[in-house]
VOGU-3710 file (C-alpha; in Angstrom, 3 decimals, decimal comma):
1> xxxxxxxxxx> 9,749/-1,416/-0,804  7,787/-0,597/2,336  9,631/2,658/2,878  9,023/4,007/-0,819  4,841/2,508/-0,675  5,001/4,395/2,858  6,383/7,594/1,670  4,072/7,458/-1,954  0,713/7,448/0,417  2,445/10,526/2,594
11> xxxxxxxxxx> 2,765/12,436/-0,665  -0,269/11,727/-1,862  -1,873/13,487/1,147  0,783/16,446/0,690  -0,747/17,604/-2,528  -4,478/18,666/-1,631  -2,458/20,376/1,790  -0,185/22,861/-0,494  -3,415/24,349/-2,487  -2,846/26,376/0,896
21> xxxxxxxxxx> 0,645/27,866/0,300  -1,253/29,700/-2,388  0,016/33,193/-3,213  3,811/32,505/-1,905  6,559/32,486/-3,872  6,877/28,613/-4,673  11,120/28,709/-4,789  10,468/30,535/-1,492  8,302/27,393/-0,465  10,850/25,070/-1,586
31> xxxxxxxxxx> 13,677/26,672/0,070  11,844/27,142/3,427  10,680/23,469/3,204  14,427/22,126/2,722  15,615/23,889/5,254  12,978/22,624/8,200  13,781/19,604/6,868  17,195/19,913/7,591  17,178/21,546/10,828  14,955/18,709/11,669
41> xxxxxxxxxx> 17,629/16,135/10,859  20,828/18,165/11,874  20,376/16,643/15,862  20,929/13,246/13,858  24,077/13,994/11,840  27,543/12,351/12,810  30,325/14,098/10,294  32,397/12,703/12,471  31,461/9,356/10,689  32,483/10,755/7,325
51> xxxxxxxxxx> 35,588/12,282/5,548  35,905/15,195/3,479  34,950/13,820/0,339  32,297/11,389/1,727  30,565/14,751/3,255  31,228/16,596/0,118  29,656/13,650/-1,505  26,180/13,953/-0,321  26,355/17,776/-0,249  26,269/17,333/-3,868
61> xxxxxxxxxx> 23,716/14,792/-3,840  21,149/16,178/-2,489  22,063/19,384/-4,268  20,914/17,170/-7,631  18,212/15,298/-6,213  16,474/18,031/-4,091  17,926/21,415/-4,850  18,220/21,295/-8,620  14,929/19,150/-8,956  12,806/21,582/-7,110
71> xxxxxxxxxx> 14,087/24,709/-8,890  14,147/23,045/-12,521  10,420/21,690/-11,849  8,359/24,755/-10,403  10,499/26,786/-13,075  8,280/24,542/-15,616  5,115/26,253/-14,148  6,361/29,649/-15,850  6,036/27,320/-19,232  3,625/24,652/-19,022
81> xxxxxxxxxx> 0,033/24,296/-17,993  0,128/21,962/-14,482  -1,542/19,391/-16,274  1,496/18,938/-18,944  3,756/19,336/-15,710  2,431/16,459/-14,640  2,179/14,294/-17,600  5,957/15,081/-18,126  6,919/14,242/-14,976  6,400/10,158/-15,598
91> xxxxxxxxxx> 9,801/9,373/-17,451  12,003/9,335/-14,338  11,083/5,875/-14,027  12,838/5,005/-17,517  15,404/7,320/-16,439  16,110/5,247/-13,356  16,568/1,612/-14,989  18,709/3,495/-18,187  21,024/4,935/-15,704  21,431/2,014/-13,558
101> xxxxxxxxxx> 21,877/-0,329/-16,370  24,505/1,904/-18,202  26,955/2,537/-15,000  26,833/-1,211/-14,578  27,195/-1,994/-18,122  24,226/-4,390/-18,768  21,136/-4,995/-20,046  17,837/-6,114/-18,689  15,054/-6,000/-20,640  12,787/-6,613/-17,477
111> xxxxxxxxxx> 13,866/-3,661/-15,773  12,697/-1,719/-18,989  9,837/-3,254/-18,805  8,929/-2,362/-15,203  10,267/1,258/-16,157  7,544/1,327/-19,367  4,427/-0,209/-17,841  5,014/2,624/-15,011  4,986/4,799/-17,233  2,077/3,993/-19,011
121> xxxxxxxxxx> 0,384/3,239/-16,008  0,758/7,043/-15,236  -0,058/8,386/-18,410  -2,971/7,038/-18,292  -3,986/8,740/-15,098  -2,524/11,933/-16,199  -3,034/12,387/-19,648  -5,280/14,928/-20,308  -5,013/16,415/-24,466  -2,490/16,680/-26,804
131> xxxxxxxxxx> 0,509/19,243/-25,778  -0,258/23,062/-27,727  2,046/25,438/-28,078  5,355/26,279/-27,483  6,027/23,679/-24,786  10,026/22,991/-25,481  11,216/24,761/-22,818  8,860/23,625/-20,441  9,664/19,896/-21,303  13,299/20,212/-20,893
141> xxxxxxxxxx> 12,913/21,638/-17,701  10,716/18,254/-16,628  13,457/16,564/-18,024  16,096/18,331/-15,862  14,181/17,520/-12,417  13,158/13,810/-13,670  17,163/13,129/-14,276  17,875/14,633/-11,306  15,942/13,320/-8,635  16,580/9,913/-10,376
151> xxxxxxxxxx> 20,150/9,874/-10,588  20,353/11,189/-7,079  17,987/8,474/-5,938  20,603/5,611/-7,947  23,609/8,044/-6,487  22,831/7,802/-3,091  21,786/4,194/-3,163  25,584/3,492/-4,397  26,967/5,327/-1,883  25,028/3,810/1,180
161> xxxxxxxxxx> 25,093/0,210/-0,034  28,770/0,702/0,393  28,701/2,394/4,264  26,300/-0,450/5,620  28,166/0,665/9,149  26,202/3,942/8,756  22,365/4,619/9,470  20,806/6,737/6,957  19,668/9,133/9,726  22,918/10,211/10,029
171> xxxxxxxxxx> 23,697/11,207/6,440  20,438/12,601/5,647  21,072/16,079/7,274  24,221/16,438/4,494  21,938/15,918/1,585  18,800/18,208/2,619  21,619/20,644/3,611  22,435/20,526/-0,420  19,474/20,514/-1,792  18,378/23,934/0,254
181> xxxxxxxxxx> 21,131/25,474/-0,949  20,593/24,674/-4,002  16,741/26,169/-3,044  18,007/28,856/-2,045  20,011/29,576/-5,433  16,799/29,235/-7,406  14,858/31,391/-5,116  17,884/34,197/-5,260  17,568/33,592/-9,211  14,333/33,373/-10,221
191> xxxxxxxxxx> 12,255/33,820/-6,682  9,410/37,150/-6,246  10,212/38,817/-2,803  7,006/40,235/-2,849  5,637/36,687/-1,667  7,604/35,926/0,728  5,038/36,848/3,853  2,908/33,442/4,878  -0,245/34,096/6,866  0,139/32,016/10,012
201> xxxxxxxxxx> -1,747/28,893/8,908  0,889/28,907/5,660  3,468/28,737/8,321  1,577/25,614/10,073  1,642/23,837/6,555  5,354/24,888/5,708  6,156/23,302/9,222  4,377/20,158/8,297  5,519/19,998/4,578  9,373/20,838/5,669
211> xxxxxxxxxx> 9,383/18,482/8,913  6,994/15,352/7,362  6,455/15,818/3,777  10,202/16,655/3,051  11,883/15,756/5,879  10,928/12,480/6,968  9,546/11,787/3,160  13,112/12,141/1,432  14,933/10,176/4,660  12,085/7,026/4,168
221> xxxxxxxxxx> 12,633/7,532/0,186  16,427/7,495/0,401  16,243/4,449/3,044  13,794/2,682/0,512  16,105/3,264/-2,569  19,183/1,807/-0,448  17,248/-1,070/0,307  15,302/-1,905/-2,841  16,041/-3,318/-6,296  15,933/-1,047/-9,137
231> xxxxxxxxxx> 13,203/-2,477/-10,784  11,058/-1,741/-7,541  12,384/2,009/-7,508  11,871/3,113/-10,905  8,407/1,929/-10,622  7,591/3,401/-6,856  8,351/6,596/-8,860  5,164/6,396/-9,982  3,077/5,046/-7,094  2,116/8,574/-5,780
241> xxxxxxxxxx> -0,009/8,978/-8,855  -3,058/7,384/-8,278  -2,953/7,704/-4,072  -2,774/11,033/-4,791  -5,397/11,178/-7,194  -7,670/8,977/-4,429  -6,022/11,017/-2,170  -7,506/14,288/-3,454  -10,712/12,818/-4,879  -12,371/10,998/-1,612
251> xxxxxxxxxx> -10,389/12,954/1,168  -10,065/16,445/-0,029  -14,363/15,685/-1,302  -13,145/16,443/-5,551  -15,279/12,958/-6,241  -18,234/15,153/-6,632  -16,643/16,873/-9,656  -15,170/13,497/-11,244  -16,528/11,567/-14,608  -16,958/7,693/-14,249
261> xxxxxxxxxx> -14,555/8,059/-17,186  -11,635/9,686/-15,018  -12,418/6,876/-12,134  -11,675/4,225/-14,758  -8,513/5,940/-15,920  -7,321/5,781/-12,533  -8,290/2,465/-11,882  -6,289/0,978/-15,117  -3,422/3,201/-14,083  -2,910/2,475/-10,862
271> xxxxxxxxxx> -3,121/-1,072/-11,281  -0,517/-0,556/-14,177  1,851/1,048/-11,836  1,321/-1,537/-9,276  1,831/-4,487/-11,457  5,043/-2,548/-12,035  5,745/-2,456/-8,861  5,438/-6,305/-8,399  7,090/-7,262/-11,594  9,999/-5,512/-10,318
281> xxxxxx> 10,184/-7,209/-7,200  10,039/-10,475/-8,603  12,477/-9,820/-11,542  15,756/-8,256/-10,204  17,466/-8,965/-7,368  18,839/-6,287/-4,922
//
């Protein structure tokens, strides 16, 4: 659980630092932050630990839970105002404990629970009006990137808790090397090569975003997953929500522009989230 509490304060930071990638193409960003990430890990990797499939196996991993998540979710942008992007990005939690339960053919109604008050928890953070508009589109999309980094969070944390002989620093290169691909598709498909020229400073963030933010972020994450119950990952989903919200509001100096009525919001939805968080520890095992 320390990884995935670790890893929900470093996002939390990363959001007020990409209002400076501004003006790039943001499947360009994606694909250029997968990619540091990777080359980052690469010195790490040991195929020579894996077979074929078992290599083949994370490609397509990470090529769900990075690669398909990125390009479905900024895609949403072209549909959504970022404030429904948001709010529709708090179901992967209730994705999480449906999956796990079905592929293990049970039922826990305390791992829904953790999933729902997680949820809520969020929502009430994020929830801004009601949804106007054709927003369909837009939703499924969410939907597509929730599922996916989700199932590729449960996926991996199958495949590792079987390979206990093998560090997670030595697998992580595969699965970054998946998801840029996958970047890399979306930015062929949908990506503006008109913004594809970063000022130097953009290049200092897409350095730090690629090597910390993505590349140490997802290793810690994946680490996390392989080491935590479900219960405790669905609802770390949802952690980065109100750090990032403190994050952004007494760091980046937005508390000037806040209502007392938004700092309650967060204060009942973050400690929502976190009671989440302890529920799950405390009600499934690992």
């Amino acid at each position: 659980m320390l990884y995935l509490i670790a890893v929900s304060l470093l996002w939390a930071f990363s959001f007020g630092i990409m209002g400076r990638l501004t003006g790039l193409d943001s499947t360009f960003v994606a694909s250029v932050r997968l990619s540091i990430a990777f080359l980052c890990f690469l010195p790490f990797f040991r195929p020579k630990k894996l077979n074929t499939s078992e290599s083949l196996c994370l490609l397509g991993i990470g090529a769900l839970q990075f690669g398909v998540m990125y390009v479905s979710y900024i895609k949403a942008y072209a549909f959504l105002p970022s404030h429904l992007v948001a709010l529709f990005s708090v179901l992967t939690p209730l994705y999480i404990v449906l999956a796990h339960e079905l592929t293990h053919r049970r039922w826990r109604w305390s791992l829904l629970g953790c999933a729902l008050l997680s949820i809520a928890g969020a929502a009430v953070i994020k929830y801004n009006s009601a949804p106007e508009g054709s927003i369909w589109i837009g939703f499924g999309l969410m939907q597509i990137a929730n599922l996916s980094f989700g199932l590729g969070q449960l996926l991996y944390r199958s495949w590792k808790r079987k390979r206990s002989h093998l560090h997670d620093s030595e697998a992580i290169a595969a699965l970054l090397f998946g998801g840029a691909l996958l970047a890399v598709l979306g930015f062929t498909l949908f990506g503006d090569s008109s913004k594809t020229s970063p000022s130097s400073e953009q290049w200092y963030v897409l350095v730090y975003l690629g090597a910390i933010a993505s590349g140490l972020g997802f290793f810690w994450w994946n680490k996390g997953a392989a080491l935590s119950s479900p219960g405790v990952l669905a609802a770390c989903n949802n952690a980065v929500v109100p750090l990032a919200m403190a994050a952004s509001l007494f760091v980046f100096g937005e508390a000037r522009d806040i209502s007392s009525d938004s700092v309650l919001k967060l204060a009942i939805g973050a400690s929502l989230i976190f009671a989440a968080i302890a529920w799950g520890k405390t009600s499934s095992k690992i």
